[in-house]
N, C-alpha and C positions, 0 to 999 in steps of 0.2 A: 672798739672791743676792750681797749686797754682801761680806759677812764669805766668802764661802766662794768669791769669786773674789781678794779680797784676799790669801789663804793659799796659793790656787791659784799668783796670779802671780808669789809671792813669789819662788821659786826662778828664774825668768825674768828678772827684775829684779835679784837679786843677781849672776847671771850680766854683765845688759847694765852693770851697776857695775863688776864688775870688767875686763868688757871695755872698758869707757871711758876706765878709769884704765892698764889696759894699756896702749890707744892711745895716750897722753897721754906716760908714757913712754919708749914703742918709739920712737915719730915725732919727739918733740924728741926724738932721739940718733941716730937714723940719717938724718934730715933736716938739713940746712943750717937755719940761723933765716930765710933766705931764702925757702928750700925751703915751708918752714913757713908760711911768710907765704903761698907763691902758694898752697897748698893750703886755706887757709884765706879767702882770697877766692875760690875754685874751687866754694868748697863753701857760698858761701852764694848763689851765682851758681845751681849747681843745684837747691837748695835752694830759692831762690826762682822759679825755674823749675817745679821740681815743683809745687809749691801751687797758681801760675796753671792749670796743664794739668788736672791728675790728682785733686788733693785734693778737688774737689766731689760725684767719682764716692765717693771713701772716705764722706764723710761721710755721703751717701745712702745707703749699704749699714751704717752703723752706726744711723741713727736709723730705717728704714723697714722695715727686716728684721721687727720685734716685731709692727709694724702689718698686715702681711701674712695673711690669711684663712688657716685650717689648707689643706694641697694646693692652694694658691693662689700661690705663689710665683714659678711659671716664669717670667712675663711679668716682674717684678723681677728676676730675673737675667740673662734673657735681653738687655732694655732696658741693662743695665750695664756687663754683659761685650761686647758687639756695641758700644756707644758706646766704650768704654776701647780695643780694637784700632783703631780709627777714627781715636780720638787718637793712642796707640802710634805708630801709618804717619806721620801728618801732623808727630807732633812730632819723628821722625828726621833727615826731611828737613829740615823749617826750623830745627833745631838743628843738624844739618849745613853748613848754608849759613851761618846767623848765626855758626860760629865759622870757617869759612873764612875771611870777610870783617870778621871783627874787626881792625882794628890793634892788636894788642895784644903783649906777650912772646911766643915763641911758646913758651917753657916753661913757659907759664901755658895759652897754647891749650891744647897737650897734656894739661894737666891738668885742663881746663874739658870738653873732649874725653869723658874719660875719666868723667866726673860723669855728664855730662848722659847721655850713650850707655846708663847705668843706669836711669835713668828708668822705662821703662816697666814692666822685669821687678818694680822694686821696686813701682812703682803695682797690677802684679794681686799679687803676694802681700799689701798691703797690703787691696786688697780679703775676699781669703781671713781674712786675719785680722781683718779687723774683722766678718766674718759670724760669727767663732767668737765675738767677744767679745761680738755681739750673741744669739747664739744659746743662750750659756753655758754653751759648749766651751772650757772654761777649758788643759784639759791638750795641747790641741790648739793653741792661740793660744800657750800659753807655751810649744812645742817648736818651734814655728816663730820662733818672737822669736829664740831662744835658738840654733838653727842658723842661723840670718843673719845674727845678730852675731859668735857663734865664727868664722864660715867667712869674713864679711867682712875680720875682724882677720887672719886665718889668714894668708888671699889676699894682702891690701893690706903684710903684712908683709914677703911673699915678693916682691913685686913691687920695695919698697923696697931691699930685699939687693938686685937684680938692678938698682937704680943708675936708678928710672923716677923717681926723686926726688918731686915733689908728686903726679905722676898716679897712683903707688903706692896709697897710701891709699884714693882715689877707684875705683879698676877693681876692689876689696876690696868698696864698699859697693855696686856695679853687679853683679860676676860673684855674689856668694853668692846672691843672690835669684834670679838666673838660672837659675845648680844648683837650687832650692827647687823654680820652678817644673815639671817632667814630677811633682813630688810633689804638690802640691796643685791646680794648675788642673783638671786630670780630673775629680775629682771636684765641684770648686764648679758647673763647665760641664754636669756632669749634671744638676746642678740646674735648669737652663734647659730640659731637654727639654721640646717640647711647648709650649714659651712661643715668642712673637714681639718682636719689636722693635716697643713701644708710644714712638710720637712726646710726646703727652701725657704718660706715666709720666715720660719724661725730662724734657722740659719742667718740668713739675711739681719732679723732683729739680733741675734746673739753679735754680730760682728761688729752691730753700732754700740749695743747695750754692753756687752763688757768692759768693752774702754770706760763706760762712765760708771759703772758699778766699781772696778778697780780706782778709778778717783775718786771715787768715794771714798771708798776702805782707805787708801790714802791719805782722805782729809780724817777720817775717824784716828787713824794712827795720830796724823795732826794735833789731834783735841784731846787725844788720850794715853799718850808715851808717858807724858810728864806725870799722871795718875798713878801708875805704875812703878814708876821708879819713885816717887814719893811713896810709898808702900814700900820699898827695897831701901831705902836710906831711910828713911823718918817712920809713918806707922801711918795703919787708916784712917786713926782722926786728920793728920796732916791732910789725906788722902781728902775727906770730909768738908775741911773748909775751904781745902782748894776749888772741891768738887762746887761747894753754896757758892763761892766768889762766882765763879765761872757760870752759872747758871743764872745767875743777876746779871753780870754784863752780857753776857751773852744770848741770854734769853729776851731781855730789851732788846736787842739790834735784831734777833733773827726774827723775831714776832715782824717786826717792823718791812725787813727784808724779803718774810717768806708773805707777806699779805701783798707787798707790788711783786713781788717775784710768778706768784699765782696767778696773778692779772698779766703779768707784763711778758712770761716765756711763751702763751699760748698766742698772746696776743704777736709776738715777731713772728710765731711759726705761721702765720693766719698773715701776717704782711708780706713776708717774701714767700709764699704758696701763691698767694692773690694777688700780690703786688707788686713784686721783682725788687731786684735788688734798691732803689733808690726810696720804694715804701717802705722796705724795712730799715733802712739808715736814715730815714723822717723818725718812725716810731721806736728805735733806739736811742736818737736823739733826745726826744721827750722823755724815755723814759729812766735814762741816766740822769738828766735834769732832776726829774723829779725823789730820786734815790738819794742826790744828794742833797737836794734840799732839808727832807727828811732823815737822812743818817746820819749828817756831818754835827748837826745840833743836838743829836740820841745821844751819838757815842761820847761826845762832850759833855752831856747832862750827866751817865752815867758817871762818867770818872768823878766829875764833880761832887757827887752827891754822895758817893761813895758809901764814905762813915753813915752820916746819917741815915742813908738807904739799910747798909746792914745794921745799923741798929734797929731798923723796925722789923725788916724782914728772915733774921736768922737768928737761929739759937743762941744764946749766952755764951756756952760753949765753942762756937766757932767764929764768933761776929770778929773779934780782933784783927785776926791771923786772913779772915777773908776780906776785910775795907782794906785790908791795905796791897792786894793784887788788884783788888776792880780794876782799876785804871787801865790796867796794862793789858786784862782781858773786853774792857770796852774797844780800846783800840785793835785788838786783834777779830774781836769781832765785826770793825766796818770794813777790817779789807778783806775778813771771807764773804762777808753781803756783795760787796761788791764783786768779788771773784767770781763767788756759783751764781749769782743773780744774775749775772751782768756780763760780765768780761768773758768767762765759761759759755754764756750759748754761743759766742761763736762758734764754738765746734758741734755741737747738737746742727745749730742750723746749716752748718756745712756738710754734716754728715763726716766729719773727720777727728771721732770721738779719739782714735786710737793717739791724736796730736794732745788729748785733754791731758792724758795718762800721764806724758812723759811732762807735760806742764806741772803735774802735780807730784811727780816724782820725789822733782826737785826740791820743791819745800819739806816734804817729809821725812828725806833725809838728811836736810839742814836739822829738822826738830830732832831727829832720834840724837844726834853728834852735839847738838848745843844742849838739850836735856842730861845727855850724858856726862858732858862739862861742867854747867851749870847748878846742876841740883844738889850734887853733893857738897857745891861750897857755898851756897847760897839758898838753898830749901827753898818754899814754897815762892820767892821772890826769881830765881833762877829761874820755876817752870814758868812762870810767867814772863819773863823777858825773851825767854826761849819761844813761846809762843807768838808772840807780840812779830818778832824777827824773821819767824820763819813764818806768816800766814803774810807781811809784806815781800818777800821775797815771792811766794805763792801769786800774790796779785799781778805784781810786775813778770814773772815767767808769763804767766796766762796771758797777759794783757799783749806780750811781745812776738811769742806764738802765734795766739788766737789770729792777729793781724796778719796772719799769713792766709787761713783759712776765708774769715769773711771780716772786714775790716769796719768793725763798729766803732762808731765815731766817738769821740770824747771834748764835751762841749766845755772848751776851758775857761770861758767867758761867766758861765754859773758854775762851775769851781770855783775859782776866783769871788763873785758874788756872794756865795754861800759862804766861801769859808772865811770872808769878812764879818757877814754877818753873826755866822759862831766865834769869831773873835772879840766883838764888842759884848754877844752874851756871856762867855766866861769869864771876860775884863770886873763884867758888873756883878755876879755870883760870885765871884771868890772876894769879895768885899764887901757880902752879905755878914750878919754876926753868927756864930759858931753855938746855936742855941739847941744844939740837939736834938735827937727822934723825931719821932713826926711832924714835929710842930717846924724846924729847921729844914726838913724835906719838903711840906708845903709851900713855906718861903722860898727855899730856893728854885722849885720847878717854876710855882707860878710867877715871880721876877721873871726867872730865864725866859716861860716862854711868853710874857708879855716883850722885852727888850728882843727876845731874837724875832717875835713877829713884825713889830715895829721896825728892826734892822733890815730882815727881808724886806720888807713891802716899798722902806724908801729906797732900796739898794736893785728892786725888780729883780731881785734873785731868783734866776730857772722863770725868770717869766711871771712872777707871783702875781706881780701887781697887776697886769694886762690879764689873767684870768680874772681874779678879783672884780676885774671893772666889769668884764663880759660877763660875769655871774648878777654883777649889778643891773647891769642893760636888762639882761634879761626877766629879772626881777621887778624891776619899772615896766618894761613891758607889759608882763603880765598883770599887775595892777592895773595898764590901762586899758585894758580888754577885759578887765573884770565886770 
């Protein structure tokens, strides 16, 4: 299930890649650094708005779907979809109101506005699709990924030409999921015929789901204290090119992260339901292998490429001040992949979310205390080391925890290999010559990933070369039965 939703989501993921890097940018160039900035606190506002409301409903429909009795499922959809409109009604209004009565910009209202107002169409497509990822409707979850982010970029671009400045963007990630939904709610909603609204069932989901919706908001605080307090000591463009760095590095890794993460959460919950505890520590085995095979070489490309990268991908205006955090936001973002991806379902498959919470406490309120420190004597270089510190301490709390709950293995034999391998690749990139823009971006990816495939395959890093060959086998085979 794991390999054959990893292939699945691939084409879904390249997509939200390039839609990312589109974003990145469209938006530093037809935005003000200003603009930029309010958008970017806009959206971590909604951001973490969502998670409090919505994200407990998601979570319960990715982990409880598998567990559900053959023809037995009404009452699970019915109890989800009925609780999620409930929320829907109530969070309009009190988000209505909470930004009427903000004192804030109000070209920032407008743009908070504009976030939040999306909320709920994106919370039910989000349910729809976590039932495909749960269900292992792979082609169904990646056409919907994949129209929400086209049409959000689409949208949110059209809105910027038409001069809506930061609320652009945001009415892009609220309306495309809106068009989604007359395509997918029908049919999830059929699913509930016949079922009722069970008080318990929910109950039940709210006691697993809010531990991981509060880690969330946790990790959002994470990724966006520093946002804010640059706004309190410096100004939104500061805000702006923190926001473009961050979205480069970090947007590489998660793309990367949430494409095996999609394949790979559904896939443990499907090993230890069916397979007991020793199938799911085979298939968390392979599937850290393969995380890091693929992250350890990402998060080292990004830092490397940095300059060059922001010079093709951000505005004039911000590119400076943003190559020179990348680094520190590539590294912060392999050890959150690793954490939600990986280290994190421990608790989901334990069913001991409320252990997530306090795993993620911790880091968060490392970030608020070293942001606090940090920022003011060191701007946009402080939020980033701040961050960098506090999503490694995040990994290791989880990682120390988690093992208490269900003790996921950690294959140090392809750590080790892998991050040989990304040693000799950035030995030989940063010895590449300093030729600029795109032309200096292409050089350095395509050396790196010719030298790090070449490192992997002689090094049998995470097993490279032994699938390689059984890709081979198989391939000769099939030629001779042609």
């Amino acid at each position: 299930m794991f390999w054959r939703g990893v292939w699945g989501y691939l084409p879904a993921n390249i997509v939200q890649g390039v839609v990312g890097f589109l974003a990145i940018v469209l938006f530093t160039r037809l935005l003000s650094p200003e603009d930029f900035g309010r958008y970017a606190l806009a959206f971590s506002v909604m951001t973490l708005a969502h998670v409090a409301v919505f994200s407990w409903l998601e979570a319960a429909m990715a982990r409880f779907w598998a567990a559900q009795a053959p023809g037995a499922a009404q009452g699970h959809f019915a109890s989800l979809y009925r609780t999620a409109f409930v929320l829907s009604a109530g969070f309009v209004v009190v988000a209505g109101v909470a930004v009427w009565l903000w004192p804030a910009d109000p070209l920032f209202k407008i743009a908070l506005a504009a976030g939040l107002g999306g909320a709920p169409a994106r919370s039910l497509v989000k349910l729809a699709q976590e039932r495909y990822r749960a269900a292992g409707e792979v082609s169904k979850a990646a056409n919907l990924d994949i129209a929400v982010a086209v049409g959000g970029l689409a949208i949110g671009v059209g809105f910027a030409l038409a001069g809506l400045g930061a609320a652009g963007p945001l009415l892009g990630l609220g309306l495309a999921p809106l068009a989604a939904l007359p395509l997918v709610l029908p049919g999830e909603l059929r699913q509930a015929r016949g079922g009722g609204f069970e008080a318990g069932r929910v109950r039940d989901y709210a006691l697993y789901g809010y531990p991981i919706a509060a880690s969330l908001a946790l990790t959002v605080v994470l990724s966006s204290t520093d946002r804010f307090l640059l706004a309190v000591y410096m100004d939104e463009a500061a805000v702006g090119a923190y926001h473009a760095s961050y979205s480069i590095a970090n947007r590489t890794l998660d793309v990367l992260f949430l494409w095996l993460g999609s394949a790979g959460q559904p896939a443990l919950v499907m090993a230890l339901e069916r397979g007991g505890l020793e199938r799911l520590k085979e298939a968390a085995r392979e599937q850290l292998s393969t995380f890091l095979l693929i992250g350890l070489p990402a998060a080292a490309g990004v830092a490397l490429v940095a300059r060059p990268l922001a010079e093709v991908l951000i505005g004039e205006d911000l590119r400076v001040a943003a190559a020179s955090v990348t680094p520190w936001i590539a590294l912060s973002a392999l050890f959150f992949g690793l954490t939600a991806y990986y280290f994190g379902q421990a608790f989901t498959l334990g069913k001991k979310t409320r252990r997530l919470l306090i795993a993620m406490a911790v880091p968060a309120g490392l970030n608020v205390i070293l942001n606090l420190v940090l920022v003011p004597r060191f701007g946009l270089m402080g939020a980033a080391w701040a961050t960098a510190a506090s999503f490694a301490v995040g990994m290791i709390t989880t990682m120390l925890i988690g093992r208490r709950v269900v003790a996921l293995p950690v294959p140090w034999e392809s750590l080790a290999r892998c991050g040989v391998a990304t040693g000799v690749m950035a030995l030989v990139v940063s010895r590449l010559p300093a030729i600029g823009g795109f032309g200096e971006l292409v050089l350095d990816a395509s050396v790196g990933g010719a030298v790090y495939a070449a490192a992997a395959l002689t090094l049998n890093a995470a097993g490279v070369r032994d699938v390689a060959g059984r890709l081979l086998e198989q391939v000769r085979a099939r030629r001779a039965t042609a």
